[in-house]
C-alpha positions in Angstrom: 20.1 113.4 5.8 21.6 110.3 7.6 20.3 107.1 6.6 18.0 105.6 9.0 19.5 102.8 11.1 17.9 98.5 11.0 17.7 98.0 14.8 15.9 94.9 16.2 13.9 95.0 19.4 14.8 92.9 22.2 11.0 91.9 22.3 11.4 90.8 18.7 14.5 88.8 19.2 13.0 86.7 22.0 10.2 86.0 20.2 12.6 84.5 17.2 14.6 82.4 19.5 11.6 80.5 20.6 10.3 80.2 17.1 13.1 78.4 16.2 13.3 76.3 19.8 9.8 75.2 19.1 10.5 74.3 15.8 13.8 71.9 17.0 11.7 70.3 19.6 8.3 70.1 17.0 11.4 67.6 15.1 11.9 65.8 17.4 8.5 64.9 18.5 8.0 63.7 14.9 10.9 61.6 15.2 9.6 59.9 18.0 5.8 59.6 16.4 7.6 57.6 13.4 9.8 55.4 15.8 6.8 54.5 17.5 4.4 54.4 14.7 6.9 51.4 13.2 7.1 49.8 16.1 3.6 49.4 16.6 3.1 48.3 13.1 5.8 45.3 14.0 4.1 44.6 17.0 1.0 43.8 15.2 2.2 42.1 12.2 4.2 39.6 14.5 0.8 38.7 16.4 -1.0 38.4 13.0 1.8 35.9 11.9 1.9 33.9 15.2 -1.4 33.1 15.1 -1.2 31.8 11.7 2.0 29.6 12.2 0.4 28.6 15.9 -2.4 26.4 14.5 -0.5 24.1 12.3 1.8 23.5 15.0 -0.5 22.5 17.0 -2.1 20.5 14.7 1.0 18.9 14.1 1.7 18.3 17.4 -1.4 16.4 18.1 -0.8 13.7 15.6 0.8 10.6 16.8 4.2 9.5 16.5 3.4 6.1 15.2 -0.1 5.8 13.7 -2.1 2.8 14.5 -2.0 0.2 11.1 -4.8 0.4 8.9 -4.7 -3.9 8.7 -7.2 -4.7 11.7 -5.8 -7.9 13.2 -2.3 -6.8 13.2 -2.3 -5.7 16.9 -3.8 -6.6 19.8 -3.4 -4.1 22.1 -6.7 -3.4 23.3 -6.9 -7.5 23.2 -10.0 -7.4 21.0 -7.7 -9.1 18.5 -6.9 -12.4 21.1 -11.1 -12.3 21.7 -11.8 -12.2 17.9 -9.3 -15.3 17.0 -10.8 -16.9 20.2 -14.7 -16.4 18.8 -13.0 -18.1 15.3 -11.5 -21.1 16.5 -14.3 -21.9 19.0 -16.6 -22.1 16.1 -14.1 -24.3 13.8 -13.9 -26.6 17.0 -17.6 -26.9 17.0 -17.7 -27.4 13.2 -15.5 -29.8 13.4 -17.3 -31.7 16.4 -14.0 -31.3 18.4 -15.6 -29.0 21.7 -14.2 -32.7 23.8 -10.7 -32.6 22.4 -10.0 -29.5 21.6 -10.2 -26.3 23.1 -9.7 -22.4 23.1 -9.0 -19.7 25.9 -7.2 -16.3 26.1 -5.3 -15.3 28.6 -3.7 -11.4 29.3 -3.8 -11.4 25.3 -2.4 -14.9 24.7 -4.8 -17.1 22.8 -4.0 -20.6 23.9 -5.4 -23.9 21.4 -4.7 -27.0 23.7 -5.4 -29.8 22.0 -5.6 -33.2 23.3 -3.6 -36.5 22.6 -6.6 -38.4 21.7 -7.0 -36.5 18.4 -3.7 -35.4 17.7 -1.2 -38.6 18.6 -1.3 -42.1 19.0 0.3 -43.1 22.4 4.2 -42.7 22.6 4.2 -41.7 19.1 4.9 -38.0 17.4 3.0 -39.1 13.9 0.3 -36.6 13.3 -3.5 -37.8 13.3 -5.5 -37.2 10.1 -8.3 -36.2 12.5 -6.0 -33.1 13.6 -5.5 -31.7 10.3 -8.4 -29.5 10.1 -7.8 -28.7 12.9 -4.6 -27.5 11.9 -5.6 -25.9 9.3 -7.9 -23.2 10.3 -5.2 -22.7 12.8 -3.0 -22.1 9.9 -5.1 -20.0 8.3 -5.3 -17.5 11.7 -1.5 -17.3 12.2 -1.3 -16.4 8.1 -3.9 -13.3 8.7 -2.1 -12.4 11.7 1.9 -11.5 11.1 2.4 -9.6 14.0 1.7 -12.9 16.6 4.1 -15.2 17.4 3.7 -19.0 17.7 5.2 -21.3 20.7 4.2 -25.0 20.3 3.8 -26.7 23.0 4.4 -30.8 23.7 3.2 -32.4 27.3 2.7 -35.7 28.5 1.3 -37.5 31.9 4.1 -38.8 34.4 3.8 -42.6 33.3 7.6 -43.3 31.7 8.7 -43.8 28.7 11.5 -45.8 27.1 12.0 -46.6 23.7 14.9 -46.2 20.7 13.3 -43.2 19.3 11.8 -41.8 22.3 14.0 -42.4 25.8 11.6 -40.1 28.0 8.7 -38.0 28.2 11.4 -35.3 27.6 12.3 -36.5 23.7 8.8 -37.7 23.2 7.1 -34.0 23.7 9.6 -32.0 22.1 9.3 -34.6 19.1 5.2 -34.1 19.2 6.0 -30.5 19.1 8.2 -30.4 16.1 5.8 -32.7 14.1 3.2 -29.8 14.6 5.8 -26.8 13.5 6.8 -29.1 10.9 3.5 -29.1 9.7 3.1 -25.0 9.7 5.7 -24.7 8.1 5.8 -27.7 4.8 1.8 -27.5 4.2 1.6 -23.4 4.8 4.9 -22.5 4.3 4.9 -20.5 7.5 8.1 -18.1 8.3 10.1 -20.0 10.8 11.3 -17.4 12.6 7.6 -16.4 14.4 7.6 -20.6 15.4 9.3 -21.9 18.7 8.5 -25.6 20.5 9.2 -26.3 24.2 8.8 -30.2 25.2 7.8 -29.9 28.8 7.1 -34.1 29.5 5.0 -34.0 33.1 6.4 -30.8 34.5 3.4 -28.9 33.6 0.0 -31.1 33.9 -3.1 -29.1 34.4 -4.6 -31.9 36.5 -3.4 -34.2 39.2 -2.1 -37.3 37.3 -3.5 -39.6 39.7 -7.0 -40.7 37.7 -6.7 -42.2 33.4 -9.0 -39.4 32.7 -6.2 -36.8 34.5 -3.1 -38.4 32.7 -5.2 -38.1 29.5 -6.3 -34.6 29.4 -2.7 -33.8 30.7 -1.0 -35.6 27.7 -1.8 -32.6 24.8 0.1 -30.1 22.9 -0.7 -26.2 23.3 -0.3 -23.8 20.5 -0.2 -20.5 22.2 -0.6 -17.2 19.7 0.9 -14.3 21.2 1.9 -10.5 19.8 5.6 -9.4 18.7 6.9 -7.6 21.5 7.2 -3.1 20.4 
């Protein structure tokens, strides 16, 4: 007897192939699942994260650059500072029974102490009064508190001239009546010199016509002017 023959059906064969075609393609399709399944899991990991970093940024981003000092009196920006030192010295000056003489007004932040010749000099002198002295002391006491104001004294006189060995003019005669006053600051309080400047203006700057006693006296004063460091 012959030995019976394998033979394989066309059907058969066909149906092999696209076993085999399906399983390539089924590959391939897992590939891409896994591909996109990581990529998914990065996309939401790096929104998680971003949110978590976003917030302190911000927060950090909101603070200022330069904080505002913790010392109240140091800075007048809002000029409630200039206002509060004005309420002070208007209530040494009525202490001391000065309202007459002395005076206090602020002006775009500047505080500005004018202070008469009839309590701080004699005439054509640059000798501080005793009666000033308090004066100049609770002034003293403000420009201490406050380090981040400058001081510019001040010395005017009325138009009526001058001539004598230590003073020639007006001119030598206010600049002198400033320095006495900076002078003062700085042996009795021990001020730093470098926030102190004096300008002797003689009769280039009255506030009144000089044309009455009363006018030439209010203009003869000296004017202590308190004003913040420039940023």
């Amino acid at each position: 007897m012959k030995a019976r023959t394998s033979r394989t059906f066309p059907g058969r064969m066909l149906v092999e192939k696209s076993r085999s075609s399906i399983d390539s393609d089924s590959n391939w399709l897992i590939t891409l699942s896994d591909v996109l399944s990581l990529l998914l899991i990065f996309f939401v990991m790096f929104f998680v994260i971003s949110k978590h970093v976003e917030k302190p940024l911000k927060k950090e981003i909101e603070q200022p650059s330069n904080p505002p000092s913790s010392d109240a009196g140091l800075q007048a920006t809002d000029g409630t500072v200039a206002e509060k030192i004005e309420d002070e010295m208007n209530a040494e000056i009525k202490k001391l029974d000065l309202e007459d003489d002395v005076s206090v007004r602020t002006v775009d932040k500047e505080v500005i102490i004018t202070m008469e010749e009839k309590v701080t000099f004699k005439p054509g002198q640059a000798d501080i009064l005793s009666s000033l002295t308090p004066m100049l002391e609770d002034i003293a006491h403000v420009i201490q508190r406050h380090p981040l104001f400058l001081v510019d004294i001040e010395g005017h006189t009325d138009d009526v001239p001058i001539s004598t060995s230590l003073y020639p003019s007006n001119w030598e005669l206010s600049v002198a009546r400033a320095t006495s006053v900076l002078k003062y600051f700085i042996n009795n309080y021990g001020i730093n010199p470098s926030r102190l400047s004096i300008k002797g203006y003689a009769d280039q700057r009255p506030m009144v016509p000089n044309d009455t006693p009363e006018n030439k006296a209010q203009n003869r004063r000296v004017e202590i002017r308190l004003r913040e460091k420039e940023a």
